[in-house]
N, C-alpha and C positions, 0 to 999 in steps of 0.2 A: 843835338836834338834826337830823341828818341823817337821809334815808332809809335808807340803809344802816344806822343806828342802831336806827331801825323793823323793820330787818327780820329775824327768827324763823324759824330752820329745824326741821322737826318729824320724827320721826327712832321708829321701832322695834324692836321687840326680837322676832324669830323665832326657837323652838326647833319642836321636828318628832322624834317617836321612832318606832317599832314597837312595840307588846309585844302578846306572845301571848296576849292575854284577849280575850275576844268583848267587843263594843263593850259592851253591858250591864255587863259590871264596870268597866269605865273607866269611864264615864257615873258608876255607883252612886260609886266613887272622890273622882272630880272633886266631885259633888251632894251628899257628902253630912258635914255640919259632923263627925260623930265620926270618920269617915275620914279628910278633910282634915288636922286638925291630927295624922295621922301622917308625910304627908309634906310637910306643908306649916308652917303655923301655924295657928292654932285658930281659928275664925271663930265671932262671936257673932251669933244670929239669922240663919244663912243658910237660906233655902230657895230650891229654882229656882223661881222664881214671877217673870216679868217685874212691876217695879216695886219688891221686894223689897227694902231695907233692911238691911246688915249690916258688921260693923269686924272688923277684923283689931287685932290689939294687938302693938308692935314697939317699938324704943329710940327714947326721946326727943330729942330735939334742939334747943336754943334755946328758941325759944318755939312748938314743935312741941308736942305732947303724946306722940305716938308713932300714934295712932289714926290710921287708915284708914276710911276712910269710902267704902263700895259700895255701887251700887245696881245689881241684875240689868236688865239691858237685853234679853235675849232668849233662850229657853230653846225648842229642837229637841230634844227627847228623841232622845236617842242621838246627835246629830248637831253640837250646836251650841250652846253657853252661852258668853255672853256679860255682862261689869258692868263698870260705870265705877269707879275707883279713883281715891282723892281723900286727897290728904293734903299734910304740910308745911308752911311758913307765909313767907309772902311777908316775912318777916324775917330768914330765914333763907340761907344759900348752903351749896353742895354738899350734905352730907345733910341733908332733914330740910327743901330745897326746896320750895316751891309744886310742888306735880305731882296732874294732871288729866287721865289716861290710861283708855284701856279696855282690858282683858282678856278677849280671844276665843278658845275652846276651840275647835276643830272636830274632828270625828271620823269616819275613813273607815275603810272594811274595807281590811285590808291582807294576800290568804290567809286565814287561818286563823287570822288575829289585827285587832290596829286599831291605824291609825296614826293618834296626838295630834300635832295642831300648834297650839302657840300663838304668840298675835302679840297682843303687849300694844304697845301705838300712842298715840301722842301726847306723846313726849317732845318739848318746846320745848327747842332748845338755844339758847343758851349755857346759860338755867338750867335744864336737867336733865341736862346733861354729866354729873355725878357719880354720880346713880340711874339714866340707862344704860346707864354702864359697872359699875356694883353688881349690876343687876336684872339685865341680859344675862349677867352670869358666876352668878349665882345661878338663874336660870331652869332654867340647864345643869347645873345638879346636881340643882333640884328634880324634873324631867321623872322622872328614873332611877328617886328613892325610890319617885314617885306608880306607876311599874311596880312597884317591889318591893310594895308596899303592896295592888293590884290582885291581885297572884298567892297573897296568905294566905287562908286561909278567915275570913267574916266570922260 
């Protein structure tokens, strides 16, 4: 095996919106599992609590299960949430890959509104080619909903 064989390039995924809610409804949005699975997917056991524990449930693959496996890494009310995302199985290729990333919320005032930027980070490529070209076009449709979802009355 060569060096070059050895070597792994690690590659992310940034999206970034505006929406007209004061950071507190974004925040509440993003944090909170009955909100989430309206613009997202339904999270079991999530709370913002650094160290937290929580899955996401999605399509199976090989000898995937489909389960996501998160743990909250760091939680700035109003500013900043952060968990590692874990899932796939090292049997597997393209979806349903080994992938071992973190997903960073961050949120600033933007006017009279707040701007979300996320940067979900740690794609190893060659194997996670396929979940960063899935999640990066997926990212960009979820950002929208989790505004529409922000602007209802809860």
């Amino acid at each position: 095996m060569t060096l070059a064989a050895l070597h792994h390039d690690s590659a992310e995924i940034v999206v970034e919106d505006v929406f007209p809610h004061a950071p507190e409804t974004i925040w509440r949005t993003l944090t909170t599992g009955d909100l989430m699975k309206r613009w997202f997917m339904a999270p079991s056991g999530l709370e913002p609590v650094v160290g937290n524990r929580f899955t996401f449930q999605t399509k199976p693959a090989g000898a995937w299960d489909g389960t996501i496996h998160c743990e909250v890494l760091e939680v700035v009310p109003l500013e900043r949430f952060a968990y590692r995302w874990r899932g796939g199985h090292s049997d597997n290729e393209g979806y349903g890959s080994l992938l071992d990333t973190i997903v960073t919320w961050t949120l600033s005032e933007a006017g009279s509104g707040t701007r979300l930027r996320l940067v979900h980070s740690g794609f190893v490529t060659p194997r996670n080619a396929s979940a960063l070209k899935t999640m990066g076009e997926g990212w960009k449709t979820v950002l929208p909903r989790l505004g529409e979802e922000a602007g209802k009355d809860f």
